[in-house]
C-alpha positions in Angstrom: -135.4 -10.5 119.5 -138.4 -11.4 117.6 -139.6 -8.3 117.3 -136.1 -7.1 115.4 -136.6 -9.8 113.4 -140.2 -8.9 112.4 -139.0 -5.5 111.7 -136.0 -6.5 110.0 -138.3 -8.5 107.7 -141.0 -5.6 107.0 -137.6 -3.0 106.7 -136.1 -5.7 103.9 -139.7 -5.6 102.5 -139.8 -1.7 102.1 -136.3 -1.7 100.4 -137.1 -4.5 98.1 -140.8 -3.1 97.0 -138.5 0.7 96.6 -135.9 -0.8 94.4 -138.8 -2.4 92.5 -140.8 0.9 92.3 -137.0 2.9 91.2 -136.3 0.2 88.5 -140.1 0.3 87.0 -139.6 4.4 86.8 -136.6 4.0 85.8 -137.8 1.8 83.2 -140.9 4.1 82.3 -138.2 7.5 82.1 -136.4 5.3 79.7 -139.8 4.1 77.5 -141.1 8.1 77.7 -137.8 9.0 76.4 -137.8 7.2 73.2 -141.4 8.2 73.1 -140.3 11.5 73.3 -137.4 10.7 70.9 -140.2 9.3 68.2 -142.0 12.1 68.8 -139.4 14.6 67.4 -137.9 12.5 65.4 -142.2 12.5 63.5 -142.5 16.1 64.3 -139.1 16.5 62.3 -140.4 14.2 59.3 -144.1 16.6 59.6 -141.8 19.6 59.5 -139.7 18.1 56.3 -143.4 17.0 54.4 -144.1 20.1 55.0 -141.6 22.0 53.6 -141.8 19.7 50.5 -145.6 20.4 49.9 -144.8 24.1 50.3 -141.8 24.2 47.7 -143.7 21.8 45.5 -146.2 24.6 45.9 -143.7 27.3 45.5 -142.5 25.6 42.3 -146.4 25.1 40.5 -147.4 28.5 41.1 -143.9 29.6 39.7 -144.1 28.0 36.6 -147.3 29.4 36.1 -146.7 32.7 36.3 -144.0 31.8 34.2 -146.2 30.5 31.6 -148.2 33.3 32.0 -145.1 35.6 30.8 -144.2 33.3 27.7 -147.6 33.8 26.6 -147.8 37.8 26.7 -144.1 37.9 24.8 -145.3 35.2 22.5 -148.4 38.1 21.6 -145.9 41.3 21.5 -144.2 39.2 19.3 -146.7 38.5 17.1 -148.1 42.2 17.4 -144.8 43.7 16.4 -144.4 41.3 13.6 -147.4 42.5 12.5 -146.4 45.8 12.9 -143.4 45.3 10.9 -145.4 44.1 8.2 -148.1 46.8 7.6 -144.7 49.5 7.6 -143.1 47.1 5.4 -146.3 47.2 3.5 -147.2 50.8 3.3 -143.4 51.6 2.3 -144.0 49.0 -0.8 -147.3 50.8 -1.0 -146.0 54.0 -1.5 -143.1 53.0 -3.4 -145.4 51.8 -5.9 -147.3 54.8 -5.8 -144.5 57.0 -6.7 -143.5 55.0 -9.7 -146.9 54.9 -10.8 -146.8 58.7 -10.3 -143.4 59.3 -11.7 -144.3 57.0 -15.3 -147.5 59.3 -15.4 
């Protein structure tokens, strides 16, 4: 009888140091799953800063070229105004040319 009793003992042992061992992984799958959760959840937040730095990006070289294309209308502009008045110019030139000729 004493020897059931020892290996009772040693079994009870066993079954207490594997329901020890299943509630520390337990415990662990539970701590590398919010890990993993924090993880994502980061990796989501990286994706996000991301995306901002590329539209901010986006946006800068946008309005660049943008400025770029005010500036060259801003010189046809200024080159057809010009333009407009040497003809305007020339037309009064030879306006006053033909009266000139015309009093003669």
């Amino acid at each position: 009888m004493d020897g059931l009793t020892v290996a009772y003992g040693e079994y009870d042992a066993e079954l207490n140091a594997r329901r020890e061992a299943e509630a520390e992984v337990t415990r662990l799958r539970i701590l590398l799953s919010g890990k993993a959760a924090r993880i994502t959840a980061l990796s989501g937040q990286g994706r996000r800063e991301e995306l901002h730095r590329q539209l901010a990006f986006d946006h800068r070289e946008n309005l660049r070229v943008l400025e770029m294309d005010v500036a060259k209308l801003k010189v046809e502009r200024d080159v057809a105004l010009l333009e407009m008045e040497e003809i305007a110019s020339s037309r009064r030139w030879v306006s006053l040319v033909r009266v000139t000729q015309t009093a003669s």
